[in-house]
VEXNUVEX-844908 format. One record per atom (N, C-alpha, C, O, CB): atom name; z, y, x. Coordinates in steps of 0.001 Angstrom, whole numbers, plus 500000, padded with zeros to 6 digits. Glycine has a CB too. Layout:
// VEXNUVEX-844908
R  site       Z       Y       X
R    CA       Z       Y       X
...
// end
This chain:
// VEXNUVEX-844908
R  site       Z       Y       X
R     N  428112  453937  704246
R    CA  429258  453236  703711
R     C  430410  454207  703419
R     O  430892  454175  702287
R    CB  429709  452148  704683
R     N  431013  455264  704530
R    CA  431627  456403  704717
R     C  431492  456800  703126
R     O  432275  456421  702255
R    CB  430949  457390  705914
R     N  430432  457574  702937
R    CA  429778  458332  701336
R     C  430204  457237  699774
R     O  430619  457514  698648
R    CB  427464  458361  701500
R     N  429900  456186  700346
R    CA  430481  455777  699219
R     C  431871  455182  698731
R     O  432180  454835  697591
R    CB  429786  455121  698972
R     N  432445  455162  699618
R    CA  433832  455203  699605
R     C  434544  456096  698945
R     O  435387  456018  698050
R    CB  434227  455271  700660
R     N  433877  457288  699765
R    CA  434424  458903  699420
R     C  433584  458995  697426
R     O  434064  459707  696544
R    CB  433331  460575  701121
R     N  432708  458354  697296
R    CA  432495  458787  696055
R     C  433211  457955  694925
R     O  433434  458342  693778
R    CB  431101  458824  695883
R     N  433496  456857  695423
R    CA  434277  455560  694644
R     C  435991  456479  694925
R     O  436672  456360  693906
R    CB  433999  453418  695763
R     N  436354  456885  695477
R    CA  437500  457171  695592
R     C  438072  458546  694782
R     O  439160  458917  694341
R    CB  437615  457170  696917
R     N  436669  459091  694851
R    CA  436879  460431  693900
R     C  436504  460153  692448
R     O  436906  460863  691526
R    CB  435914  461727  694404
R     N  435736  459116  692288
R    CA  435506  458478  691078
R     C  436671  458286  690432
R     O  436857  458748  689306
R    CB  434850  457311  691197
R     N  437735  457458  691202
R    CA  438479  456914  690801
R     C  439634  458191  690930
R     O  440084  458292  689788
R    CB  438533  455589  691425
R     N  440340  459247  691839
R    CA  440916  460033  691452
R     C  440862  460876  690316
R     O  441838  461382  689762
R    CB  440942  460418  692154
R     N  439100  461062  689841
R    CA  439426  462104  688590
R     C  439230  460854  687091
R     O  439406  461051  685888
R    CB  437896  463800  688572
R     N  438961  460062  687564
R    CA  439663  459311  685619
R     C  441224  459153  686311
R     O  441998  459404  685387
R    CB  438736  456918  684760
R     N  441819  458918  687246
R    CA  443292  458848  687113
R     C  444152  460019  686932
R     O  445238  459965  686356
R    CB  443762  458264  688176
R     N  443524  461326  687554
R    CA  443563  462353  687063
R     C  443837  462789  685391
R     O  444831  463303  684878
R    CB  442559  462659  687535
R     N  442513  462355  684776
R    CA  442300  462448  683640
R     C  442774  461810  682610
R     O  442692  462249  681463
R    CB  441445  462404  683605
R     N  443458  460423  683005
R    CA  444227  459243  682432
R     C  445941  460234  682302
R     O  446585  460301  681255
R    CB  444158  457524  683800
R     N  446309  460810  683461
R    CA  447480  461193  683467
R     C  447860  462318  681941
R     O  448922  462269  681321
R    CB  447595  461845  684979
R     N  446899  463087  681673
R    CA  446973  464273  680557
R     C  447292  463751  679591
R     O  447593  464569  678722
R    CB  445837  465063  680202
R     N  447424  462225  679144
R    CA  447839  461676  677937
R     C  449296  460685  678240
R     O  449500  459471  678209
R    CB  446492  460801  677314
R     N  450154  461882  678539
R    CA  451653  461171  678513
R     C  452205  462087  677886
R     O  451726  463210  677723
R    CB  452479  460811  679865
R     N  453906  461454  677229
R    CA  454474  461855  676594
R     C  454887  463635  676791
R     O  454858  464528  675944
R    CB  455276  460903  676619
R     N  455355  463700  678607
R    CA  455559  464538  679286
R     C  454404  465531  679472
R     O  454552  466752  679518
R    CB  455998  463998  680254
R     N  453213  464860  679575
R    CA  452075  466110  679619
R     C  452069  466910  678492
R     O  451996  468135  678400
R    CB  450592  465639  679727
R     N  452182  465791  677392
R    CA  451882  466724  676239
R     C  452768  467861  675746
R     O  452303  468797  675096
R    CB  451728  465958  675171
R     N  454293  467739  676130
R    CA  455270  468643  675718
R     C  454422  469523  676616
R     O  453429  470088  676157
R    CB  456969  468373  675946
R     N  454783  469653  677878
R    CA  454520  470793  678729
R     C  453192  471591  678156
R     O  453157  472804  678362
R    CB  454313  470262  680282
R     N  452322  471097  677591
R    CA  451388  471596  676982
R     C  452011  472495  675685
R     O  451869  473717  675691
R    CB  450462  470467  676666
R     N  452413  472101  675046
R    CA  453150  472477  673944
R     C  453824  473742  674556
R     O  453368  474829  674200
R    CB  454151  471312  673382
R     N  454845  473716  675425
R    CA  455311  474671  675872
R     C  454558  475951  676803
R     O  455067  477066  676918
R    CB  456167  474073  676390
R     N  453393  475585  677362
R    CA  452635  476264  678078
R     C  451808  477287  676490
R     O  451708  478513  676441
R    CB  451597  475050  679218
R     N  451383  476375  675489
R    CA  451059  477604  674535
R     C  451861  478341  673716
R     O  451497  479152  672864
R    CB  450264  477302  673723
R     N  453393  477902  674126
R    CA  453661  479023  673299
R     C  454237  480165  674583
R     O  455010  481105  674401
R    CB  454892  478564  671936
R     N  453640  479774  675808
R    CA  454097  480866  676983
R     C  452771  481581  677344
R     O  452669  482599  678028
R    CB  454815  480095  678491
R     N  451954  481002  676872
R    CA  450510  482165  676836
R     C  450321  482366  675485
R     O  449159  482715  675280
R    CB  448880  481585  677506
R     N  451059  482281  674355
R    CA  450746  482726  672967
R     C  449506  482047  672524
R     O  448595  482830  672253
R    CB  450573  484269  672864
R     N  449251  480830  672386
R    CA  447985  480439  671662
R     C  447789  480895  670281
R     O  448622  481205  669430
R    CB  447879  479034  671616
R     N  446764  480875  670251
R    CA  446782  481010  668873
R     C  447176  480120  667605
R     O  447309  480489  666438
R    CB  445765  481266  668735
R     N  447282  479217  667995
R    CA  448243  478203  666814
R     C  449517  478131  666919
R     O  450136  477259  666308
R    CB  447987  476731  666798
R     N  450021  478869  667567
R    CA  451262  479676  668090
R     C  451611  480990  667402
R     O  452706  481343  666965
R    CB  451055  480026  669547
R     N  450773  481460  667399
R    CA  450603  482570  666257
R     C  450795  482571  665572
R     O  451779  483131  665089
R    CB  449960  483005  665854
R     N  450013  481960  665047
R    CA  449768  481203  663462
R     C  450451  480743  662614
R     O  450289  480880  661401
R    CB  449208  480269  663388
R     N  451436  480042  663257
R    CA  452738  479878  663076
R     C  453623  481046  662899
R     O  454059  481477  661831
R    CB  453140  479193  664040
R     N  453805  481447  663951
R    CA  454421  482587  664094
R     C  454225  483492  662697
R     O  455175  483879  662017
R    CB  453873  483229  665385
R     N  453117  483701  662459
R    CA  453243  484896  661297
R     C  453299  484140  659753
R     O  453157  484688  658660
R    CB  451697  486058  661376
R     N  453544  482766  660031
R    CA  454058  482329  658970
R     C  455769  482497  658741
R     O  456310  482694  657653
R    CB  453588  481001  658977
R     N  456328  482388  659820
R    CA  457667  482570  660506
R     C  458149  483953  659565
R     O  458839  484043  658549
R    CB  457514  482854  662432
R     N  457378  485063  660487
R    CA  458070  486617  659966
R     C  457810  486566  658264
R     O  458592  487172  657531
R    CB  457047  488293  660805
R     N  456430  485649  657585
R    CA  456284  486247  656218
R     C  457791  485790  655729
R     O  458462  486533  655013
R    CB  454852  485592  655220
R     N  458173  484757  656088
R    CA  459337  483959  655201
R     C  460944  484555  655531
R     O  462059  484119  655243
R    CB  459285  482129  655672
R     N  460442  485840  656322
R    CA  461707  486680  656880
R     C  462101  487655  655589
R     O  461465  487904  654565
R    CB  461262  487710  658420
R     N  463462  488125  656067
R    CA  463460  489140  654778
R     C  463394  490694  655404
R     O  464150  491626  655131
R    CB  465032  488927  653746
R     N  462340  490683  656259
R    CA  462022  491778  657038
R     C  461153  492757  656026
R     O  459961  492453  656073
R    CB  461222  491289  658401
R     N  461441  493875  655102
R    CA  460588  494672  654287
R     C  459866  495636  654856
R     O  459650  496239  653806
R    CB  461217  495229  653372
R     N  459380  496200  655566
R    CA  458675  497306  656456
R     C  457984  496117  657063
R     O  458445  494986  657216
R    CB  459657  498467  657568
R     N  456513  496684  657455
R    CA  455596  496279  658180
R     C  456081  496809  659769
R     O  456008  495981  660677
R    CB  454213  496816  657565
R     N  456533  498085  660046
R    CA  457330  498471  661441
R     C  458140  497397  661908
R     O  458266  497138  663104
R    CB  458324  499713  661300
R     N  458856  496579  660712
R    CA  459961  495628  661251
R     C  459572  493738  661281
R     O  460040  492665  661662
R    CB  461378  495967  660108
R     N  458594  494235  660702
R    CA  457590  492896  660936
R     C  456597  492998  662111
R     O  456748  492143  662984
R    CB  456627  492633  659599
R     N  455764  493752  662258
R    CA  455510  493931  663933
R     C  456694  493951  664761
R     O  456748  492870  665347
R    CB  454792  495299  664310
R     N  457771  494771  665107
R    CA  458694  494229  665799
R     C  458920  493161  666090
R     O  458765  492623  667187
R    CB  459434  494432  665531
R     N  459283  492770  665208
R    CA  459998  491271  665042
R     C  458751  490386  665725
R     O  458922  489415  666462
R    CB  460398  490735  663121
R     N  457756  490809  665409
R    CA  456402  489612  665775
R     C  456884  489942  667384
R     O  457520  489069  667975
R    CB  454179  490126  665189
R     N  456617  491011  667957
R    CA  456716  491656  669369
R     C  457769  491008  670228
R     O  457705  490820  671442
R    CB  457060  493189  669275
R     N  458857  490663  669313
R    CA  459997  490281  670304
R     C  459502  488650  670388
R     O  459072  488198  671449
R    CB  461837  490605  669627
R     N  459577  488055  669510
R    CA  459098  486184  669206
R     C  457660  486253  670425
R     O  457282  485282  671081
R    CB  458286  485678  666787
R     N  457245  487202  670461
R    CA  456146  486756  671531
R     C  456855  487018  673045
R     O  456737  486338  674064
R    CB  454582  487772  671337
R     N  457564  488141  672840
R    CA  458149  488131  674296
R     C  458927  487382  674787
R     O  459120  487397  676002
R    CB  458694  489023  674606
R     N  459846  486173  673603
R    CA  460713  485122  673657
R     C  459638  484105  674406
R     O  459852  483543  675481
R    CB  461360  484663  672111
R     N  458459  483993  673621
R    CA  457566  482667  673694
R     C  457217  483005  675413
R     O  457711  482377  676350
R    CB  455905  482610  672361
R     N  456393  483978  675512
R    CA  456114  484389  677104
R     C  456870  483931  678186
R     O  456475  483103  679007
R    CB  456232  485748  677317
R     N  458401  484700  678174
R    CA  459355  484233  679042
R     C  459808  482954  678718
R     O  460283  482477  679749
R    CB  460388  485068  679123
R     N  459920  481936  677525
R    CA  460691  480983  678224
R     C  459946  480154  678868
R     O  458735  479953  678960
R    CB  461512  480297  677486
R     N  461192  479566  679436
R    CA  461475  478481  680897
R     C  461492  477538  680492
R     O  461672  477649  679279
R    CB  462686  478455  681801
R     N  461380  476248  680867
R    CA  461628  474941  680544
R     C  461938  473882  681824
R     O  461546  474333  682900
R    CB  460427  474528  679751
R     N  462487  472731  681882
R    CA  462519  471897  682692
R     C  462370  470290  681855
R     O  463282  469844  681159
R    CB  463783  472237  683503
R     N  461250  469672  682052
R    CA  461742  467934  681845
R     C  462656  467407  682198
R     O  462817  467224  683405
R    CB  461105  467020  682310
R     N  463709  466916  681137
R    CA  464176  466231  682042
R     C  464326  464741  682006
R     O  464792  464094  682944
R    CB  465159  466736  682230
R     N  463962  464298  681023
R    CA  463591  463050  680698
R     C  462496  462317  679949
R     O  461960  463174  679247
R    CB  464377  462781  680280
R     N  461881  461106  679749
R    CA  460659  460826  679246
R     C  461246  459495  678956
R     O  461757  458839  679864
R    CB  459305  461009  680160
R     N  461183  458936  677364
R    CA  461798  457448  676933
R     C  460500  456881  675983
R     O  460596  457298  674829
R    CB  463532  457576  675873
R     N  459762  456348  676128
R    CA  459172  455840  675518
R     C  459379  453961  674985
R     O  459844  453047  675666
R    CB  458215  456311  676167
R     N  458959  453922  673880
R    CA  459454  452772  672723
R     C  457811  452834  671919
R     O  457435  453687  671115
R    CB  461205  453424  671417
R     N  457202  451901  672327
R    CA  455827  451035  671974
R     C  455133  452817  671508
R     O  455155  453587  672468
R    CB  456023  449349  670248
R     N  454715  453267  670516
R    CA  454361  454011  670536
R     C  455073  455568  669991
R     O  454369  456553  669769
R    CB  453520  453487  670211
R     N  456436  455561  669848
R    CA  457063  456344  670010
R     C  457736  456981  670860
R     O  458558  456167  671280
R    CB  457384  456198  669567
R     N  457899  458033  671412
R    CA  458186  458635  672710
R     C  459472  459919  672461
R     O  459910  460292  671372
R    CB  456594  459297  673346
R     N  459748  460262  673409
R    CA  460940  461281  672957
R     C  461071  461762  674428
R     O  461424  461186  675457
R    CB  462546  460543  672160
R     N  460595  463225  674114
R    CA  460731  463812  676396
R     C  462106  465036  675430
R     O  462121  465719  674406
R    CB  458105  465389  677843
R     N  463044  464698  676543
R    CA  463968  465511  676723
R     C  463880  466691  677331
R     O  463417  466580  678466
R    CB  464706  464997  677173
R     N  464165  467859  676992
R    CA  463744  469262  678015
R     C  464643  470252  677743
R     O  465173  470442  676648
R    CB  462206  469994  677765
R     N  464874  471100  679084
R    CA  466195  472075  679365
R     C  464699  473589  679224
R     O  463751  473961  679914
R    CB  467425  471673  681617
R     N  465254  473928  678082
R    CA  464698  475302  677772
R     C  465829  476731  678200
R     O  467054  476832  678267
R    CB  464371  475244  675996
R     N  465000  477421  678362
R    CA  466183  479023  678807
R     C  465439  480116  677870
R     O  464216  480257  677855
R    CB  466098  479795  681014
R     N  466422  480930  677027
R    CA  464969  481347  676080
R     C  466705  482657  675980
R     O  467903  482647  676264
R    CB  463904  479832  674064
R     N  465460  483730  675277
R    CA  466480  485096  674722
R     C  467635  484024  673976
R     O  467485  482968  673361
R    CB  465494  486523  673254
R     N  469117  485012  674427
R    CA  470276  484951  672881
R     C  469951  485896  671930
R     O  470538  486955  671709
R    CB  471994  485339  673142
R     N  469102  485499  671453
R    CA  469036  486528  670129
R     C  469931  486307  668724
R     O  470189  486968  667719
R    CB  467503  486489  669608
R     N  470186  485236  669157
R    CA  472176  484506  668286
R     C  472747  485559  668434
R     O  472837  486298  667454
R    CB  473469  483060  669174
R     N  473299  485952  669665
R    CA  474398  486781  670081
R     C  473845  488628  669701
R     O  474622  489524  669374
R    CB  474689  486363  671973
R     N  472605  488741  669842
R    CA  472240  489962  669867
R     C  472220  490486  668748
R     O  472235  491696  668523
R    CB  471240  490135  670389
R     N  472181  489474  667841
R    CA  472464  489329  666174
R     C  473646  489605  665664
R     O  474073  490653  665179
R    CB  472296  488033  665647
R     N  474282  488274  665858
R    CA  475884  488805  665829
R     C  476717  490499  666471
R     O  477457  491403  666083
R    CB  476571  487578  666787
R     N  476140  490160  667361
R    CA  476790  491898  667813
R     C  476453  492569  667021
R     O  477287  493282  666462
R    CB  476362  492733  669093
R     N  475104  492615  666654
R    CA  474919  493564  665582
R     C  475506  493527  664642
R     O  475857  494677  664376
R    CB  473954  493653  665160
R     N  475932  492672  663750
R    CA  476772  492396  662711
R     C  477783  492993  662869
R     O  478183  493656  661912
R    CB  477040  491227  662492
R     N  478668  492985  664282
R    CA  480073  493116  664186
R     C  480140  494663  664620
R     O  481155  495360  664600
R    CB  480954  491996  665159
R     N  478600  495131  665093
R    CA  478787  497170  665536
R     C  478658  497329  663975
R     O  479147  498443  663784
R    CB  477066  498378  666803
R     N  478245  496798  662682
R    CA  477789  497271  661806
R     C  479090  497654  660677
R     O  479262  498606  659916
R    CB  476711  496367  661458
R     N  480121  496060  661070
R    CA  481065  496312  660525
R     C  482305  497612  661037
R     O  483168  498318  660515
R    CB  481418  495077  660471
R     N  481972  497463  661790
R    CA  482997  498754  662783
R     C  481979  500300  662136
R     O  482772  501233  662007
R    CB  482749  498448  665384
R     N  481084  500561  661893
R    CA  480227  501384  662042
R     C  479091  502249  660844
R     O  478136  503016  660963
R    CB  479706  500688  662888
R     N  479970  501497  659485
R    CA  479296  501458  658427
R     C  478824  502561  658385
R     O  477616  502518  658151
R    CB  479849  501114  657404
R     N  479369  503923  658550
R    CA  478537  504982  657985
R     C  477023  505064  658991
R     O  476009  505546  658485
R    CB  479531  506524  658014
R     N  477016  504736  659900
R    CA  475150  505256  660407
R     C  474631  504365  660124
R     O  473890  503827  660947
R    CB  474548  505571  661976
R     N  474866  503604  658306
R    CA  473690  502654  658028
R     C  473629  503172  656360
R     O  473296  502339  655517
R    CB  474062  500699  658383
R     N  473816  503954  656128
R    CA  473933  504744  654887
R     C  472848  505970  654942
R     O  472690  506883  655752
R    CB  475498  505311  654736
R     N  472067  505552  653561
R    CA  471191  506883  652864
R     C  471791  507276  651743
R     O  471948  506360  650935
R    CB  469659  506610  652410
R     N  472204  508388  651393
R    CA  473146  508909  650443
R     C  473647  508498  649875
R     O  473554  508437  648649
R    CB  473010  509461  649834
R     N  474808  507797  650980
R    CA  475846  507420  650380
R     C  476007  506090  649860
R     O  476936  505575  649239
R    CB  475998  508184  649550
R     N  474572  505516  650366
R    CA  474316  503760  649898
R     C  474121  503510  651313
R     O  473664  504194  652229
R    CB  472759  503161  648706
R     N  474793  501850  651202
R    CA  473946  500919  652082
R     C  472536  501263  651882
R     O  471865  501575  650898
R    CB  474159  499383  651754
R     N  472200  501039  653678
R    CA  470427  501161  653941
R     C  470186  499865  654765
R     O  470312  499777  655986
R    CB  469806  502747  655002
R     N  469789  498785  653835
R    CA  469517  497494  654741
R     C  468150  498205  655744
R     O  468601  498248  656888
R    CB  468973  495813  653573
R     N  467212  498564  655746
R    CA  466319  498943  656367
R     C  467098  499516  657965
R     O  466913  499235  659149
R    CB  465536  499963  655386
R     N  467809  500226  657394
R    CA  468600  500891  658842
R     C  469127  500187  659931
R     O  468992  500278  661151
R    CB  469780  501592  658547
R     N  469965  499232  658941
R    CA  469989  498362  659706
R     C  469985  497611  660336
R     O  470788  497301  661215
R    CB  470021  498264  659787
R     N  468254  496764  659720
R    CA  467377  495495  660359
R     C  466620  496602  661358
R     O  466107  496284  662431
R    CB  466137  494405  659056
R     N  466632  497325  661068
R    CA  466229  498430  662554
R     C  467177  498688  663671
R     O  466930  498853  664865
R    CB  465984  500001  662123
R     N  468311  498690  663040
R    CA  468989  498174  664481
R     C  469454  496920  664883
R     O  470204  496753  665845
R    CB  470053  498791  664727
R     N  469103  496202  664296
R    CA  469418  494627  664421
R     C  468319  494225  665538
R     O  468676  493524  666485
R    CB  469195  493664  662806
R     N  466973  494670  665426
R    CA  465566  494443  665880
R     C  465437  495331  666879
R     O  464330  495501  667390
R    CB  464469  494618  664853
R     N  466129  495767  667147
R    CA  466269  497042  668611
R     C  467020  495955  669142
R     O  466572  494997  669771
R    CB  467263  498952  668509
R     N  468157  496179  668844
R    CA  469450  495102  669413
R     C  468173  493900  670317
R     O  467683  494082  671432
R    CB  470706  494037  667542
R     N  467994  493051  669633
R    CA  467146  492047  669763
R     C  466189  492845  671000
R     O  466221  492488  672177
R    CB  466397  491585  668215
R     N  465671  493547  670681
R    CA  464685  494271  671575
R     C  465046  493985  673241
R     O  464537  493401  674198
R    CB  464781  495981  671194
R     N  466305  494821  672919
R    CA  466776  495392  674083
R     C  467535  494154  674944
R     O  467750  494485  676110
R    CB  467760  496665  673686
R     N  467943  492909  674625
R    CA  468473  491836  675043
R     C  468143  491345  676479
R     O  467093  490853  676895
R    CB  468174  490969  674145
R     N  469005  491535  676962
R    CA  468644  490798  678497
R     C  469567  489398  678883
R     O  469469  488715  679903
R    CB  469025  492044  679851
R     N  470450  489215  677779
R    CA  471430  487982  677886
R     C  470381  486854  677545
R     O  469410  486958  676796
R    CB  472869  488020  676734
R     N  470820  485688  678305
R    CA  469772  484024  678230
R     C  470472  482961  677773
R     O  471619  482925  678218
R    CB  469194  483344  679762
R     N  470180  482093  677048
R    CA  471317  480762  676582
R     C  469957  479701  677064
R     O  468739  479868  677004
R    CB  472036  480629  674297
R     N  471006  478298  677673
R    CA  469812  477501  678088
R     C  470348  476161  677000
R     O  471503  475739  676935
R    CB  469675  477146  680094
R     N  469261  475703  676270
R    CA  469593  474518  675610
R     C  468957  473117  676027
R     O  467979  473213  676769
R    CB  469298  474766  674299
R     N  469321  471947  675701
R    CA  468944  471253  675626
R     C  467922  470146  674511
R     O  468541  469523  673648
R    CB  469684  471257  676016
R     N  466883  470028  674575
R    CA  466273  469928  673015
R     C  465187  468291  673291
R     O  464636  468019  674357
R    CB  465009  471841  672500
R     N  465156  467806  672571
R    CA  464395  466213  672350
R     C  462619  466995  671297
R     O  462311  467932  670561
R    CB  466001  464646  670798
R     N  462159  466090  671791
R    CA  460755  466532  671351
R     C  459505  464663  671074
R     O  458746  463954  671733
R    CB  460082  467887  673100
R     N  460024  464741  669836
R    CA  459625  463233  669991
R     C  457714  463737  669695
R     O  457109  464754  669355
R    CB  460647  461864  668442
R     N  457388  462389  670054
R    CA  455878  461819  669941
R     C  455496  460915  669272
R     O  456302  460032  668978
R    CB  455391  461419  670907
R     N  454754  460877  669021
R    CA  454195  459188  667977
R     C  452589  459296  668820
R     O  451798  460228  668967
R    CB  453981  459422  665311
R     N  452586  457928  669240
R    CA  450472  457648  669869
R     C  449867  457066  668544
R     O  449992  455989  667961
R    CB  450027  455949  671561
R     N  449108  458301  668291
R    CA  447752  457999  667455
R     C  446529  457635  668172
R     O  446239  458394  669096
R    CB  447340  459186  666666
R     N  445799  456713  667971
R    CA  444683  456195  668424
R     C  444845  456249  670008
R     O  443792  456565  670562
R    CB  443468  456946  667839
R     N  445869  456026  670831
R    CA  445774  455679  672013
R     C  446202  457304  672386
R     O  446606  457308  673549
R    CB  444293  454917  672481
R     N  446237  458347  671940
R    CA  446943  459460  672090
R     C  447836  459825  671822
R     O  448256  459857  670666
R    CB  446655  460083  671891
R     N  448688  460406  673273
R    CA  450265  460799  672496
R     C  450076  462213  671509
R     O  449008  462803  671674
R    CB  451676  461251  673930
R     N  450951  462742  670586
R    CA  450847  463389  669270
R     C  452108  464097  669402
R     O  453013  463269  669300
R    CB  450699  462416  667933
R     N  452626  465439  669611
R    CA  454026  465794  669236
R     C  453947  466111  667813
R     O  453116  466680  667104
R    CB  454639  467003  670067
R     N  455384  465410  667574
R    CA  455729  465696  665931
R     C  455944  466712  665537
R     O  456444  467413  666416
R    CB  456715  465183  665379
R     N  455791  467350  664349
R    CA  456864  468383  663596
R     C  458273  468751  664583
R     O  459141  467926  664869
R    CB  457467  467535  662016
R     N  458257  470062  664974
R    CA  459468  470394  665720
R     C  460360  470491  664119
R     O  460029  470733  662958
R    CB  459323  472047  666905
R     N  461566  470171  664791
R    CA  462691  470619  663394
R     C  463466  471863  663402
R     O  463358  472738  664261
R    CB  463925  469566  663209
R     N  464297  471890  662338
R    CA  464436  473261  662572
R     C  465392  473828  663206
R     O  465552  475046  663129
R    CB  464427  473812  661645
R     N  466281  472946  664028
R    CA  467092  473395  664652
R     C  466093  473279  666122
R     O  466255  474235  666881
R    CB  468520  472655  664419
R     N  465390  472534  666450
R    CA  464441  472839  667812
R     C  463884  473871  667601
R     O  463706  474687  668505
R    CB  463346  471896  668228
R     N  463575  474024  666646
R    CA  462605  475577  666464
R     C  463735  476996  666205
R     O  463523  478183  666450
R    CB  461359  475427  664676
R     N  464549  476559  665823
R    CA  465552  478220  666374
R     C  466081  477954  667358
R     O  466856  478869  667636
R    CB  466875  478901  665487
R     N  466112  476894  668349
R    CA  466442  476991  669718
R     C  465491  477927  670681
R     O  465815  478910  671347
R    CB  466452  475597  670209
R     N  464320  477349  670546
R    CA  462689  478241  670943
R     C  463086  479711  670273
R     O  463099  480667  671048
R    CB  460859  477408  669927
R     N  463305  479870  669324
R    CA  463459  481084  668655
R     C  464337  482365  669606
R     O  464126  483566  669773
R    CB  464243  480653  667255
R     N  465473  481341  670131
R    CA  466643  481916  670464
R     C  467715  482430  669486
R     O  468539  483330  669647
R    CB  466300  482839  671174
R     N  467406  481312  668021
R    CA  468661  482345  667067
R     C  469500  481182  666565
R     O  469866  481097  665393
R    CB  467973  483462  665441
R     N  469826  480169  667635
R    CA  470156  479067  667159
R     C  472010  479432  666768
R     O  472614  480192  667525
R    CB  469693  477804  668361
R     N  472550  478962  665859
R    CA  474157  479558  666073
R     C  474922  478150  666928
R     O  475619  477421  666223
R    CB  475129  479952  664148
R     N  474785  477813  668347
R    CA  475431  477367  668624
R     C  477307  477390  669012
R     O  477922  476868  669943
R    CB  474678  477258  669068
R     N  477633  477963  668215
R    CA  479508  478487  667774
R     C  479694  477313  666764
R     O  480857  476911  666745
R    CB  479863  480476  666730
R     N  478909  476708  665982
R    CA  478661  475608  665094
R     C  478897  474184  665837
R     O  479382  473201  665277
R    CB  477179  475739  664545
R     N  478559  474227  666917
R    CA  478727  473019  667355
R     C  479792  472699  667306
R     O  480117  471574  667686
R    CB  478363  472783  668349
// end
């Protein structure tokens, strides 16, 4: 009697187990877990990201890929809320990700103070200085933590995250200009 208890009970822990992986909240954290081990549809993305950059050197397009993965790796996240409405859902979450806003801007403002070490004879050298823009970035140890909504829609009895937008997606990025707000 003992044995089957224990097997009815474990029966029943792993479909409740398995029932749990389809909530609004599982699924973000999923979402966020691949872009902190770099999935590959994470990627994928990603190098759709740098083509649409105005990054000209392949040196500054690997960079640039290098840092967006080291953004994706380190960030943090916290749930902090889960609202669901019949089959639309919306989990609220406290992300901590690079300021690469700020690491940007600085750069801007050493560039204006600093014009001549971005000059090749005697011209502006944009190259020079998305090379130091992308160092800058590199070298960043400052963190901004945002707050960001991540809605869902249930297809066939599965929750679905939507299209991030594009201000959620330069939050993840870390190049969001929050001075705008």
């Amino acid at each position: 009697m003992k044995k089957i208890l224990v097997i009815c009970l474990s029966v029943f822990l792993l479909v409740g187990c398995s029932l749990n992986k389809n909530t609004p909240t599982k699924k973000v954290e999923e979402l966020f877990k691949k872009y902190q081990n770099l999935d590959n549809a994470v990627l994928d993305d990603l190098e759709l990201v740098v083509e649409g950059t105005t990054l000209t050197t392949d040196y500054q397009k690997t960079t640039y890929t290098n840092i967006m993965k080291m953004q994706y790796s380190d960030l943090k996240y916290t749930i902090e809320d889960e609202t669901v409405n019949g089959d639309d859902a919306t989990v609220k979450a406290k992300i901590t990700v690079y300021d690469f806003y700020k690491a940007q801007k600085d750069a801007e403002s050493y560039k204006s103070t600093h014009e001549s070490e971005f000059l090749t004879n005697d011209s502006y050298d944009n190259d020079k200085f998305m090379d130091y823009k992308l160092k800058s970035m590199q070298n960043t140890t400052d963190r901004v933590e945002y707050t960001i909504e991540i809605n869902l829609t249930k297809e066939d009895g599965s929750w679905k995250v939507s299209p991030l937008d594009k201000t959620t997606l330069e939050k993840i990025h870390g190049t969001y200009n929050y001075e705008q707000e």
